[in-house]
C-alpha positions in Angstrom: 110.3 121.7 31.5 106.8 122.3 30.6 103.4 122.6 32.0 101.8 123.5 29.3 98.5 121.3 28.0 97.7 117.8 29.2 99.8 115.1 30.7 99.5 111.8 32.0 101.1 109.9 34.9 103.7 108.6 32.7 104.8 111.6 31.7 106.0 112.8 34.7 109.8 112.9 34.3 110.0 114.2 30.9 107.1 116.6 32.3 109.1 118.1 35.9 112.9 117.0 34.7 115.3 120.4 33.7 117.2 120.1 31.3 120.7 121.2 31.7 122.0 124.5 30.5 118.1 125.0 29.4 116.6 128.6 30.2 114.7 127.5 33.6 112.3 130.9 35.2 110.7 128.9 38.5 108.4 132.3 38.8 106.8 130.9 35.7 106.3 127.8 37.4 102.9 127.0 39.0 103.5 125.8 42.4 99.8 124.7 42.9 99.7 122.9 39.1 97.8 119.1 39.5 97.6 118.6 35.8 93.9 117.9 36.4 94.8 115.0 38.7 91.9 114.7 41.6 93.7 114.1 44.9 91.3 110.8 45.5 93.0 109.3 42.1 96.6 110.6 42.7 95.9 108.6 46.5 95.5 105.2 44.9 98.1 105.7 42.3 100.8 107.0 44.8 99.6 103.6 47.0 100.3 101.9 44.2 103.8 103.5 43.5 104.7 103.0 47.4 104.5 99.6 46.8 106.4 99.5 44.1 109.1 100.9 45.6 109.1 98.3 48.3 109.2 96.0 45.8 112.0 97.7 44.1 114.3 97.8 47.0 114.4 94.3 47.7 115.5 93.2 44.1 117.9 96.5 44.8 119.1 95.1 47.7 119.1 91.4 46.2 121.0 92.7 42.9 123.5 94.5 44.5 125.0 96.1 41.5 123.2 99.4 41.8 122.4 102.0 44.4 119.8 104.7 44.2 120.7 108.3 46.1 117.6 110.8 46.3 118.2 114.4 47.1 115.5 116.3 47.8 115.8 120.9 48.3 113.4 122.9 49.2 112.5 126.5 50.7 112.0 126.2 54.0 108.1 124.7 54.5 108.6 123.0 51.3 107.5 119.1 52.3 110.8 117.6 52.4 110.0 115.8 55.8 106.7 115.3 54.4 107.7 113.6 51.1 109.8 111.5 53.0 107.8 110.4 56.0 105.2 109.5 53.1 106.5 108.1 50.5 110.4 107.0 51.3 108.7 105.3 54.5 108.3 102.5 51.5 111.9 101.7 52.3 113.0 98.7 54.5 115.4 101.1 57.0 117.9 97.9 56.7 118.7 99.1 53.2 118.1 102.5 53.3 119.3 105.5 55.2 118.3 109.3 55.7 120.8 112.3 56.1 119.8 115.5 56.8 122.7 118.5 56.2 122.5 121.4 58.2 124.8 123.9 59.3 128.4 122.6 58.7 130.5 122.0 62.0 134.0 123.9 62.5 135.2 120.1 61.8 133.1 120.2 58.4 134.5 123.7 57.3 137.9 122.7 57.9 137.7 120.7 54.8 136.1 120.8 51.5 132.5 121.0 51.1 131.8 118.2 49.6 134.1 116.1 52.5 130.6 115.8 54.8 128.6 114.5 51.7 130.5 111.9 50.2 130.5 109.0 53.2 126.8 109.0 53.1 126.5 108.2 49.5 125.0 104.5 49.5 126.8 101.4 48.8 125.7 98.8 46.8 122.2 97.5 47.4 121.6 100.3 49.0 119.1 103.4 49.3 120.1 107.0 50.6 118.1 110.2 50.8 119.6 113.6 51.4 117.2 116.0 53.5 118.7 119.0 52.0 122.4 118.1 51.0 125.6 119.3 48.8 123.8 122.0 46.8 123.3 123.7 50.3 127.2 125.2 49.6 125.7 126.9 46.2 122.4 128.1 47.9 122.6 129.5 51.0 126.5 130.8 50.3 125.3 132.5 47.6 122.6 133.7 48.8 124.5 135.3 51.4 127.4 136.0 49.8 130.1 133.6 51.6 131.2 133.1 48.4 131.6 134.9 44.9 130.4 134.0 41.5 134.1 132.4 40.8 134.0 130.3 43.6 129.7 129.2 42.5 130.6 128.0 39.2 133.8 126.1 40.5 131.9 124.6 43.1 128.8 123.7 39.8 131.9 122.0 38.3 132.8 119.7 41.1 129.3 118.8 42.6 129.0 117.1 38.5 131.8 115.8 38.6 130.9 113.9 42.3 127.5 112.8 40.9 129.4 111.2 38.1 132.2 109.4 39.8 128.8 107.9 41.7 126.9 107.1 38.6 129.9 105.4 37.3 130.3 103.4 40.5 126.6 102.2 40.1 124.8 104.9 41.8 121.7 106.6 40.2 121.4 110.0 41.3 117.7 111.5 41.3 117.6 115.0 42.4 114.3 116.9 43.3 113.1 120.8 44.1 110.0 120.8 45.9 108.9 123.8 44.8 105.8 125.6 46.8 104.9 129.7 46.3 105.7 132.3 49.0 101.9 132.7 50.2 101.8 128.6 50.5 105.3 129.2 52.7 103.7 131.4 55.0 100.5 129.3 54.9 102.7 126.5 56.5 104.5 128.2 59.0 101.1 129.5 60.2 99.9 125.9 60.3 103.0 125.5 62.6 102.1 128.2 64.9 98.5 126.5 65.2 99.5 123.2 65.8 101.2 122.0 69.2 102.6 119.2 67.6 105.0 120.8 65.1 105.5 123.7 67.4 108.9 122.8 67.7 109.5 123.3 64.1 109.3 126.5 64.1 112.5 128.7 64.0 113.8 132.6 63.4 114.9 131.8 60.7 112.3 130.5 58.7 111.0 133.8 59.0 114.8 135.8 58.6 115.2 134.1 55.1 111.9 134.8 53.5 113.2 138.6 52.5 115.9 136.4 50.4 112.6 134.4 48.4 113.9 136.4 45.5 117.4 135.7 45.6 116.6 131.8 46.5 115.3 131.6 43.5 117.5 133.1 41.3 120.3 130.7 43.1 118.0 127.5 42.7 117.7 128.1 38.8 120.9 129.1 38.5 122.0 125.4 40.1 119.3 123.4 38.6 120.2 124.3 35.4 123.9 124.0 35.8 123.9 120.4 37.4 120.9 118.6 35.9 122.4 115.9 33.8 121.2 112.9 31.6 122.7 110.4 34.8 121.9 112.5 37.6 119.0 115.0 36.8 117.0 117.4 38.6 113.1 117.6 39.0 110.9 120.6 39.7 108.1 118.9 41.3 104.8 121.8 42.0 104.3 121.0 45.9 101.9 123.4 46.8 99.5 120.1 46.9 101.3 117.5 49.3 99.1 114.7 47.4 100.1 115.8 44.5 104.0 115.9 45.5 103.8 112.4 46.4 102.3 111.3 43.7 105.3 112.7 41.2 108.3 111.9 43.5 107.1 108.5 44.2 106.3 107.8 40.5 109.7 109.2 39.0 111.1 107.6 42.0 109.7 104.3 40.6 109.9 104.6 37.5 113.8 105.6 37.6 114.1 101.7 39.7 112.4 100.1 36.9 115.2 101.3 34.2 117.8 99.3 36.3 116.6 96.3 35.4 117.1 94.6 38.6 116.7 90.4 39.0 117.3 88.2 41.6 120.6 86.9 41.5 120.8 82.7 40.4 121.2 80.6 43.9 124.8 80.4 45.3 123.9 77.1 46.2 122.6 73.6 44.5 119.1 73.9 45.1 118.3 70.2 44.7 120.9 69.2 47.3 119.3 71.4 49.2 116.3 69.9 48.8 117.2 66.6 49.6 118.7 67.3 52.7 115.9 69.0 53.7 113.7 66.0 52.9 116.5 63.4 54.6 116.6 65.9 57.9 112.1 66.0 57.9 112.3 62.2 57.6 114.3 61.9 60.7 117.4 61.1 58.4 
């Protein structure tokens, strides 16, 4: 990825997408970059994207030969709730579903990690988006060292192999890292602290992990570059702007439904019998 120079909207994916195996530094990525972008401009255009994922979904949901799963990591702070109460909010609920992954349950780590993930992958028609998800069990376990570097790359191996038996059963798989700086981090959970209404946001360990920032970091590359693929890619979206966020994640988000070329299906039924029974039964027939 590059943020070098000047881009346009429609550059966006090839702008924040990592390429896969690519050398990927996110300290040389600028969390606060806009690409000149005023946040009144990037308001109207992400209005306009909004509504063309509402539009999307229904000939997704009409169609019914695809599905679309979004994944969205981030450090703690990092907008996830934000991105989705803003711009996946376009989504009729009756299609679309959210999951958020959190600590497994003894149940959970009684099987494979990927055994919590895979019933909430959406069916045809259908929308999901993961609040944190699958790549939690090559982030935090690494971090932490719950499990060695064996054990990492193993796990690389079958989280692609996953996203793939999903793309080939229809599913595309759009992956994104909202990525924000450590001071932005702290500037949040201050906001927090200041405001009664997200008091309850607030946890231990927010604070407990940010000695890790470093090590986060190093894990996040190391996963972005081994699982971004041509079907199921990851983007490194700058969120230290939350306009600016939305703006990218809802454009890629809409862009990516446009390349399924979705239709309403032909009617199952003979329209012009339909019609004249309609006629027959408003003539008192």
């Amino acid at each position: 990825m590059d943020h070098g120079g000047t881009t346009t909207i429609e550059d966006y994916r090839g702008q924040f997408v990592v390429e896969g195996g690519a050398k990927l530094k996110l300290r040389k990525v600028d969390a606060s970059w806009t690409g000149g972008v005023a946040a009144a401009d990037a308001a109207q255009i992400t209005q306009k994207s909004v509504a063309r994922l509402a539009a999307a979904q229904r000939l997704l949901y009409a169609d019914q030969r695809s599905s679309l799963l979004i994944v969205l990591q981030a450090m703690d702070g990092g907008g996830k709730d934000g991105t989705i109460d803003h711009v996946m909010a376009a989504f009729n609920p009756q299609g679309a579903s959210v999951r958020a992954f959190k600590v497994p349950t003894s149940e959970e780590r009684a099987h494979d990690f990927l055994w919590r993930v895979h019933p909430h992958a959406p069916g045809a028609g259908a929308i999901a988006i993961f609040n944190r998800s699958h790549y939690e069990d090559v982030l935090v376990t690494r971090v932490h060292r719950d499990i060695d570097a064996k054990t990492c790359e193993r796990r690389y191996e079958e989280i692609r192999a996953f996203e793939d038996l999903l793309v080939h059963r229809g599913t595309r798989v759009i992956k994104f890292f909202l990525h924000i700086d450590k001071a932005e981090q702290l500037a949040r959970f201050a906001a927090r602290l200041d405001d009664p209404a997200r008091n309850w946001k607030i946890s231990e360990a927010d604070y407990a992990e940010r000695p890790y920032w470093d090590k986060y970091m190093t894990a996040y590359q190391d996963a972005l570059r081994a699982t971004s693929t041509r079907h199921a890619p990851w983007y490194v979206i700058p969120a230290n702007h939350k306009w600016f966020r939305n703006l990218a994640v809802s454009r890629i988000v809409a862009d990516t439904m446009d390349d399924l070329h979705l239709h309403y299906p032909k009617p199952a039924v003979d329209l012009a019998d339909i019609r004249r029974k309609f006629h027959a039964a408003a003539h008192g027939g």
